[in-house]
C-alpha positions in Angstrom: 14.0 -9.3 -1.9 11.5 -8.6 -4.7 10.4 -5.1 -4.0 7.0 -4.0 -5.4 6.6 -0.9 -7.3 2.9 0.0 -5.2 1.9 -0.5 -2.4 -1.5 0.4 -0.7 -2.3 0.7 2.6 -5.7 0.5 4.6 -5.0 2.6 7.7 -7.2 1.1 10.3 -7.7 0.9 14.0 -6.5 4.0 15.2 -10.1 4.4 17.3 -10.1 1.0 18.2 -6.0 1.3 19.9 -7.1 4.9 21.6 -10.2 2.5 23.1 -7.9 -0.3 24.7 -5.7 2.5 26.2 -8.9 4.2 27.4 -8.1 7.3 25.3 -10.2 9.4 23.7 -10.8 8.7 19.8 -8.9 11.5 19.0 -6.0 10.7 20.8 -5.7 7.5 18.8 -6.0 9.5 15.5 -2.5 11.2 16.3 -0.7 8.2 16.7 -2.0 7.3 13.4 -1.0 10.1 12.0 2.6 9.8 13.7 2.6 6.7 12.2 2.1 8.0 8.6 5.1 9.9 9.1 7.3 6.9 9.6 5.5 5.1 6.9 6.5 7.2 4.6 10.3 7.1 5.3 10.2 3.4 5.3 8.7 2.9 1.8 11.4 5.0 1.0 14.0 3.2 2.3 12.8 0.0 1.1 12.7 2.2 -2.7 8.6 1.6 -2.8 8.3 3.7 -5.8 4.2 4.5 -5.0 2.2 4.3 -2.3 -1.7 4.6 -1.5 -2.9 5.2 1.7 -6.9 4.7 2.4 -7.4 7.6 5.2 -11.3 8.8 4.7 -13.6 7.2 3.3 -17.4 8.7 1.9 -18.6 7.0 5.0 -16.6 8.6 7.7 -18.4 11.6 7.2 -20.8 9.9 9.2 -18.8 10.4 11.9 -19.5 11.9 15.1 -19.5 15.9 14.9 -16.6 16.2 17.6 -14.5 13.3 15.8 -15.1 14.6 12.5 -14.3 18.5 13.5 -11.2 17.1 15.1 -10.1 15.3 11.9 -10.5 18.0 9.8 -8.2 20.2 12.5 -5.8 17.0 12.1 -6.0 16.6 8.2 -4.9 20.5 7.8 -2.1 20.7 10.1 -0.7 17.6 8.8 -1.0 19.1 5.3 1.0 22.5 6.4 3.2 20.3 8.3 3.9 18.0 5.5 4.6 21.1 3.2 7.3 22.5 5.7 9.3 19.4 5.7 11.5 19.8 3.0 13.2 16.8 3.0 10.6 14.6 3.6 8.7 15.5 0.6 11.7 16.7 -1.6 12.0 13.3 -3.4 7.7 12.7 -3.4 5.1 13.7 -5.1 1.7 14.0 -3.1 -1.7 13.8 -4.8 -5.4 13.4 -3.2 -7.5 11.0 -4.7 -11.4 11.0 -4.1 -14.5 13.5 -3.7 -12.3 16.3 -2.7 -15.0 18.9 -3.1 -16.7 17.4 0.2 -14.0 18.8 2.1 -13.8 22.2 4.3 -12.3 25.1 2.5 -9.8 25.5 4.9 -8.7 21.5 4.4 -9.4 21.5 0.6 -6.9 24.6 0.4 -3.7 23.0 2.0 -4.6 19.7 -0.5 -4.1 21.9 -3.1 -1.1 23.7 -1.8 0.5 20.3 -1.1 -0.2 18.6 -4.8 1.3 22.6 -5.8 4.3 22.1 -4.0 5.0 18.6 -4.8 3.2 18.3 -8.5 7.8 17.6 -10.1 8.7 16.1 -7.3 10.0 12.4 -7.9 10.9 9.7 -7.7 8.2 8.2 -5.1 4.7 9.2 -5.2 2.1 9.0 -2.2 -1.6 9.3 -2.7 -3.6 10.2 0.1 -7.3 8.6 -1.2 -9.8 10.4 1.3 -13.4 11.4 0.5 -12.8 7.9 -0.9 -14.9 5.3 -2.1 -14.2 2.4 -4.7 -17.7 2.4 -5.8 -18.3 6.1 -6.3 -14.7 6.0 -8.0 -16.1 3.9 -10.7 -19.6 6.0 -11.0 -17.8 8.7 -11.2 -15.4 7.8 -14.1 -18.6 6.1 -15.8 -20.3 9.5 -15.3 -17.4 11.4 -17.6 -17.4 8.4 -19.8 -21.4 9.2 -20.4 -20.4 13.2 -20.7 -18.3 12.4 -23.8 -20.4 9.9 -25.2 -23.2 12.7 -25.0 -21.0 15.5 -26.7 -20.2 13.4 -29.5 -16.5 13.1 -28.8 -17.0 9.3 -27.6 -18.7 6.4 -29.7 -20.4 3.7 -27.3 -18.0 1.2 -29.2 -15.0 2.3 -28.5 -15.7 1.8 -25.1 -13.5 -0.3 -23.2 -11.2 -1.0 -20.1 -8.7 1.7 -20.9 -11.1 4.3 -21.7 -12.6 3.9 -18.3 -9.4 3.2 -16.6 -8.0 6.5 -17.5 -10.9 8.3 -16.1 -10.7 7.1 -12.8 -8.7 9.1 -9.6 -5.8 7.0 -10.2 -4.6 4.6 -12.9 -1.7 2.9 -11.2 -2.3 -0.4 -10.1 -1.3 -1.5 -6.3 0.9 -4.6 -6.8 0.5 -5.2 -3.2 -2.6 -4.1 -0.4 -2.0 -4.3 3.3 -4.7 -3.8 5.5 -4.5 -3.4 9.6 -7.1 -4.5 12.1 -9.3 -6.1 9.5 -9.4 -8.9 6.9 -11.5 -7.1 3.7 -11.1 -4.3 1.1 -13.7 -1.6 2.6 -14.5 -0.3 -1.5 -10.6 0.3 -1.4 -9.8 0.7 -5.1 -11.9 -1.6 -6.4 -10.8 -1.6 -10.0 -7.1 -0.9 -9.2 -6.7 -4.2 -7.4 -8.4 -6.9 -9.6 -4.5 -8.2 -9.6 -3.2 -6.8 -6.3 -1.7 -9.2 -4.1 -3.3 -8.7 -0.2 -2.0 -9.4 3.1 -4.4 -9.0 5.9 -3.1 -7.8 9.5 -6.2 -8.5 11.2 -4.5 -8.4 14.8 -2.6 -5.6 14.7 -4.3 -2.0 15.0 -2.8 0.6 12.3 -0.9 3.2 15.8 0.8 -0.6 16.5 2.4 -1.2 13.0 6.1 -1.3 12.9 8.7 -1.8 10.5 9.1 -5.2 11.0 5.7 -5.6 10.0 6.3 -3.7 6.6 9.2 -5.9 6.3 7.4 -9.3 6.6 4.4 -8.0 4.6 7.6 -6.9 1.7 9.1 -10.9 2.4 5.6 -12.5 1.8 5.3 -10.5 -1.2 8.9 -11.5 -2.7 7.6 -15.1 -2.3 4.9 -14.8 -4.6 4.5 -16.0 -7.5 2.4 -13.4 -9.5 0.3 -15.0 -12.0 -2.1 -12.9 -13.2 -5.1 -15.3 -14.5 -2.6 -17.1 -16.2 
Protein backbone atom coordinates (compact mmCIF):
# COMPACT_ATOMS: atom_id res chain seq x y z
CA UNK A 1 0.00 0.00 0.00
CA UNK A 2 1.21 3.45 -1.08
CA UNK A 3 1.60 5.25 2.11
CA UNK A 4 1.49 9.13 1.91
CA UNK A 5 4.07 11.21 3.57
CA UNK A 6 1.03 13.90 5.12
CA UNK A 7 -1.83 13.50 6.00
CA UNK A 8 -4.36 16.17 7.36
CA UNK A 9 -7.19 15.70 9.21
CA UNK A 10 -10.51 17.85 9.80
CA UNK A 11 -11.66 16.73 13.25
CA UNK A 12 -15.34 17.25 13.12
CA UNK A 13 -18.46 16.19 14.85
CA UNK A 14 -17.59 15.74 18.22
CA UNK A 15 -20.69 18.19 19.36
CA UNK A 16 -22.82 16.77 16.93
CA UNK A 17 -22.02 12.70 18.45
CA UNK A 18 -22.35 14.15 22.27
CA UNK A 19 -26.04 15.48 20.76
CA UNK A 20 -27.27 12.06 19.39
CA UNK A 21 -26.19 10.44 22.78
CA UNK A 22 -27.98 13.30 24.57
CA UNK A 23 -24.67 14.39 26.13
CA UNK A 24 -23.62 17.50 26.90
CA UNK A 25 -21.22 19.27 24.24
CA UNK A 26 -18.49 18.88 26.36
CA UNK A 27 -18.82 15.38 26.88
CA UNK A 28 -18.47 14.81 23.14
CA UNK A 29 -15.22 17.00 23.13
CA UNK A 30 -13.40 14.18 25.31
CA UNK A 31 -14.13 11.51 23.13
CA UNK A 32 -12.57 13.63 20.51
CA UNK A 33 -9.84 14.10 22.27
CA UNK A 34 -9.50 10.32 23.20
CA UNK A 35 -9.67 9.85 19.75
CA UNK A 36 -6.60 12.00 19.04
CA UNK A 37 -4.76 9.88 21.16
CA UNK A 38 -5.32 6.77 19.07
CA UNK A 39 -4.87 8.78 15.97
CA UNK A 40 -1.75 9.45 16.67
CA UNK A 41 -0.44 5.87 17.25
CA UNK A 42 -2.08 4.73 14.18
CA UNK A 43 -0.29 7.16 11.73
CA UNK A 44 2.51 5.79 13.41
CA UNK A 45 2.02 2.52 12.74
CA UNK A 46 1.07 2.93 9.30
CA UNK A 47 4.77 5.13 9.16
CA UNK A 48 2.61 8.61 8.28
CA UNK A 49 5.67 10.64 8.38
CA UNK A 50 3.40 14.15 9.11
CA UNK A 51 0.27 14.77 10.13
CA UNK A 52 -2.16 17.93 10.48
CA UNK A 53 -4.93 18.02 12.54
CA UNK A 54 -7.57 21.06 12.12
CA UNK A 55 -8.77 21.41 15.95
CA UNK A 56 -9.79 25.34 16.34
CA UNK A 57 -10.54 27.35 14.09
CA UNK A 58 -10.65 31.69 14.21
CA UNK A 59 -14.40 31.03 14.30
CA UNK A 60 -14.78 28.83 17.25
CA UNK A 61 -14.03 31.53 19.33
CA UNK A 62 -17.46 32.30 18.72
CA UNK A 63 -18.26 29.77 20.78
CA UNK A 64 -20.52 29.62 23.65
CA UNK A 65 -18.68 30.97 26.93
CA UNK A 66 -19.18 27.65 28.88
CA UNK A 67 -18.03 25.51 25.62
CA UNK A 68 -15.19 27.72 25.00
CA UNK A 69 -13.95 27.89 28.85
CA UNK A 70 -14.25 24.08 28.90
CA UNK A 71 -12.06 23.79 25.74
CA UNK A 72 -9.49 25.80 26.86
CA UNK A 73 -9.53 23.54 30.37
CA UNK A 74 -9.40 20.55 27.70
CA UNK A 75 -6.67 22.00 25.28
CA UNK A 76 -4.15 22.51 28.55
CA UNK A 77 -4.47 19.30 30.14
CA UNK A 78 -4.10 17.50 27.01
CA UNK A 79 -0.91 19.55 26.35
CA UNK A 80 0.55 18.56 30.02
CA UNK A 81 -0.77 15.22 29.37
CA UNK A 82 0.79 14.82 26.01
CA UNK A 83 4.26 16.20 27.53
CA UNK A 84 4.19 13.37 30.28
CA UNK A 85 3.85 10.59 27.82
CA UNK A 86 7.17 9.81 26.97
CA UNK A 87 6.76 7.38 24.62
CA UNK A 88 4.15 8.66 22.73
CA UNK A 89 5.88 11.70 21.78
CA UNK A 90 9.53 10.36 21.99
CA UNK A 91 9.60 9.66 18.19
CA UNK A 92 7.35 13.17 17.25
CA UNK A 93 7.71 16.44 17.00
CA UNK A 94 4.70 18.68 17.89
CA UNK A 95 4.23 22.24 16.62
CA UNK A 96 1.02 24.75 16.68
CA UNK A 97 0.16 26.33 13.69
CA UNK A 98 -2.18 29.47 13.63
CA UNK A 99 -2.97 32.86 15.70
CA UNK A 100 -1.42 31.48 18.78
CA UNK A 101 -1.42 34.86 20.56
CA UNK A 102 -5.39 34.61 20.83
CA UNK A 103 -4.92 32.01 23.26
CA UNK A 104 -5.11 32.11 27.26
CA UNK A 105 -1.76 32.41 28.97
CA UNK A 106 -2.24 29.46 30.76
CA UNK A 107 -3.03 27.34 27.22
CA UNK A 108 -0.46 29.40 25.23
CA UNK A 109 2.25 28.37 27.96
CA UNK A 110 1.89 24.40 27.72
CA UNK A 111 2.01 25.11 23.57
CA UNK A 112 5.10 26.31 24.07
CA UNK A 113 6.33 23.84 26.60
CA UNK A 114 5.16 21.07 24.20
CA UNK A 115 7.02 22.55 20.79
CA UNK A 116 10.14 22.87 23.76
CA UNK A 117 10.03 19.39 24.55
CA UNK A 118 9.51 17.94 21.33
CA UNK A 119 11.36 20.85 18.92
CA UNK A 120 14.57 17.18 17.91
CA UNK A 121 12.20 14.86 18.17
CA UNK A 122 11.72 12.74 14.84
CA UNK A 123 10.88 11.06 12.74
CA UNK A 124 6.97 11.97 12.60
CA UNK A 125 5.73 15.36 13.06
CA UNK A 126 2.12 16.36 14.24
CA UNK A 127 0.82 19.84 13.82
CA UNK A 128 -1.91 20.86 15.92
CA UNK A 129 -3.41 24.06 13.53
CA UNK A 130 -5.79 25.92 16.10
CA UNK A 131 -6.56 29.62 16.15
CA UNK A 132 -6.61 28.51 12.48
CA UNK A 133 -7.80 29.86 9.49
CA UNK A 134 -6.65 29.30 5.74
CA UNK A 135 -7.51 32.74 4.87
CA UNK A 136 -5.88 34.66 7.67
CA UNK A 137 -2.90 32.17 7.11
CA UNK A 138 -2.41 33.75 3.77
CA UNK A 139 -2.96 37.51 5.07
CA UNK A 140 -0.84 36.97 7.39
CA UNK A 141 2.19 35.61 5.37
CA UNK A 142 1.26 38.47 2.73
CA UNK A 143 1.43 40.93 5.73
CA UNK A 144 5.37 39.86 6.36
CA UNK A 145 5.84 39.69 2.70
CA UNK A 146 4.67 43.66 2.66
CA UNK A 147 7.06 44.24 6.03
CA UNK A 148 10.11 43.30 3.88
CA UNK A 149 9.15 44.83 0.87
CA UNK A 150 8.85 48.07 3.07
CA UNK A 151 12.34 47.77 4.75
CA UNK A 152 14.00 47.33 1.57
CA UNK A 153 15.12 43.81 2.09
CA UNK A 154 12.43 42.56 -0.63
CA UNK A 155 11.97 43.87 -4.29
CA UNK A 156 8.16 43.56 -5.47
CA UNK A 157 9.76 41.36 -8.42
CA UNK A 158 11.10 38.90 -6.81
CA UNK A 159 7.97 38.05 -5.50
CA UNK A 160 6.70 34.73 -6.09
CA UNK A 161 5.15 31.33 -4.87
CA UNK A 162 8.12 30.39 -2.77
CA UNK A 163 8.67 33.62 -1.21
CA UNK A 164 5.19 33.47 0.07
CA UNK A 165 5.13 29.89 0.72
CA UNK A 166 7.86 30.06 3.19
CA UNK A 167 6.14 32.67 5.07
CA UNK A 168 3.23 30.85 5.84
CA UNK A 169 2.50 28.59 9.40
CA UNK A 170 3.52 25.60 7.59
CA UNK A 171 5.21 24.74 4.27
CA UNK A 172 4.66 21.05 4.02
CA UNK A 173 2.07 20.11 1.75
CA UNK A 174 -0.81 17.48 2.79
CA UNK A 175 -0.57 14.71 0.17
CA UNK A 176 -3.90 13.52 1.50
CA UNK A 177 -7.03 15.49 3.55
CA UNK A 178 -9.70 13.58 5.45
CA UNK A 179 -12.48 15.28 6.66
CA UNK A 180 -15.33 13.70 9.20
CA UNK A 181 -19.01 14.60 9.37
CA UNK A 182 -18.77 17.00 6.42
CA UNK A 183 -17.97 17.12 2.68
CA UNK A 184 -15.74 20.75 2.34
CA UNK A 185 -12.38 22.25 3.44
CA UNK A 186 -13.68 24.91 6.24
CA UNK A 187 -10.41 27.56 5.10
CA UNK A 188 -8.36 24.31 6.08
CA UNK A 189 -4.95 25.05 4.53
CA UNK A 190 -5.94 26.68 1.71
CA UNK A 191 -2.68 27.08 -0.05
CA UNK A 192 -1.16 23.79 1.31
CA UNK A 193 -3.74 21.61 -0.52
CA UNK A 194 -3.99 23.02 -4.14
CA UNK A 195 -2.63 19.27 -4.89
CA UNK A 196 -3.95 17.42 -1.85
CA UNK A 197 -5.87 14.49 -2.60
CA UNK A 198 -9.42 14.54 -0.24
CA UNK A 199 -11.69 11.99 0.98
CA UNK A 200 -14.72 13.13 2.56
CA UNK A 201 -16.46 11.07 5.53
CA UNK A 202 -19.54 12.83 5.57
CA UNK A 203 -21.46 10.10 7.73
CA UNK A 204 -19.26 9.38 10.19
CA UNK A 205 -18.75 11.92 13.27
CA UNK A 206 -14.92 12.52 14.17
CA UNK A 207 -15.59 10.44 18.42
CA UNK A 208 -16.90 7.45 15.66
CA UNK A 209 -13.69 7.15 13.46
CA UNK A 210 -11.79 3.93 13.72
CA UNK A 211 -8.96 2.35 12.29
CA UNK A 212 -10.52 0.81 9.71
CA UNK A 213 -11.60 3.95 8.55
CA UNK A 214 -7.93 5.34 8.41
CA UNK A 215 -7.21 2.21 6.62
CA UNK A 216 -9.74 2.56 3.83
CA UNK A 217 -9.06 6.29 3.53
CA UNK A 218 -4.88 4.99 3.26
CA UNK A 219 -6.38 2.12 0.38
CA UNK A 220 -8.26 4.87 -1.64
CA UNK A 221 -5.26 6.89 -1.52
CA UNK A 222 -2.74 3.99 -2.82
CA UNK A 223 -5.20 3.76 -5.71
CA UNK A 224 -4.64 7.06 -7.01
CA UNK A 225 -3.10 8.10 -9.50
CA UNK A 226 -1.46 11.53 -8.61
CA UNK A 227 -1.27 13.78 -11.45
CA UNK A 228 -0.66 17.03 -10.53
CA UNK A 229 -2.16 19.32 -13.52
CA UNK A 230 -0.33 17.24 -15.69
Amino acid sequence: MKIPKHVGFIIDGNRRFAKRLMKSPQKGHEWGYEKVKKLIDWCKEFNIQEFTLYTFSLENFDRPKAEFDYLMKLFKKAFIELQTEKDKIKDLRVKFIGRLHLFPEDVKKEMYNLMEKTKNNEPFKLNFAMAYSGRAEIIDAVKKVAEAVKSGNLSIEDIDEKVLQEQLYMDSDPDLIIRTSESRLSGFLLWQASYSELIFLPNILWPEFTKENLVECLEKYSNIERRFGK
